[in-house]
N, C-alpha and C positions, 0 to 999 in steps of 0.2 A: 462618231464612229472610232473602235480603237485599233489600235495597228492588229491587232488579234484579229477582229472584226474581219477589218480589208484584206488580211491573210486570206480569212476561211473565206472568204466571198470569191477573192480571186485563184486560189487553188480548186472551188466548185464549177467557176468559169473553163479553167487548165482543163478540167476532167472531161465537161463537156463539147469543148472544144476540138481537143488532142484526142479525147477517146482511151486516157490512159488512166489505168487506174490511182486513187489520190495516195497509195504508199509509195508510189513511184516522186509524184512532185513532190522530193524533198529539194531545200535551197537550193544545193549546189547542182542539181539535174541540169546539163544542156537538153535544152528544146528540140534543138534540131539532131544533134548529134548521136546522145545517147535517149531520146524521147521520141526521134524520128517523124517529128513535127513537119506535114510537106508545108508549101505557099499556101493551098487551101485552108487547113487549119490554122495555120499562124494570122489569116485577112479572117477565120472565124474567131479565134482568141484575139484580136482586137477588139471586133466589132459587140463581142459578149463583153469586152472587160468597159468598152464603151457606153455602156447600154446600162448594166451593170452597176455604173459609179457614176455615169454622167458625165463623163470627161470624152476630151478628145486625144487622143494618142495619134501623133501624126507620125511620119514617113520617120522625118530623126529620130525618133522617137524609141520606134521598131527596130531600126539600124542599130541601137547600143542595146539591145535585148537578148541576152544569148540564156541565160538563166532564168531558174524559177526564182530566185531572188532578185533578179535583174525586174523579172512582171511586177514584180510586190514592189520595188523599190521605183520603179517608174509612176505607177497605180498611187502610192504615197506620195510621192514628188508636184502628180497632177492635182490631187486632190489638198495639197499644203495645209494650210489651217483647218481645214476639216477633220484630220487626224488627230484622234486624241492620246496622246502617250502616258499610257497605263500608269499606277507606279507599285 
């Protein structure tokens, strides 16, 4: 899978999750702040990004997640060598 890949996958997750449209999930979007992401959606944008890629995102995990580049860059982190970087 390439980082492109895991992007579109996980902004499809963001959309279904948060209910926001995908012009909205550019990188630097806060979640919560200017995306207005409650607790509910953020344990549904886990449990889709989980499902999703097959990983586990635990508690720490979620705590350093304030961005849409923050999903992608955790979602990439879990999934290590499975990522393959384009050239």
């Amino acid at each position: 899978m390439t980082v492109d890949e895991v992007e579109d996958r996980a902004r499809a997750v963001l959309h279904m999750a948060l209910g926001v449209d995908e012009r909205y999930l550019i990188p630097q979007a806060r979640l919560v702040d200017q995306l207005y992401a409650d607790s509910m959606e953020l344990l549904e944008m886990v449990m889709g990004l989980n499902e999703a890629f097959g990983i586990e995102i635990r508690a720490e995990d979620v705590a350093a997640i304030d961005t849409v580049a923050d999903v992608y860059a955790a979602v990439r982190r879990l999934l290590g060598a499975r990522v393959e970087h384009g050239v």
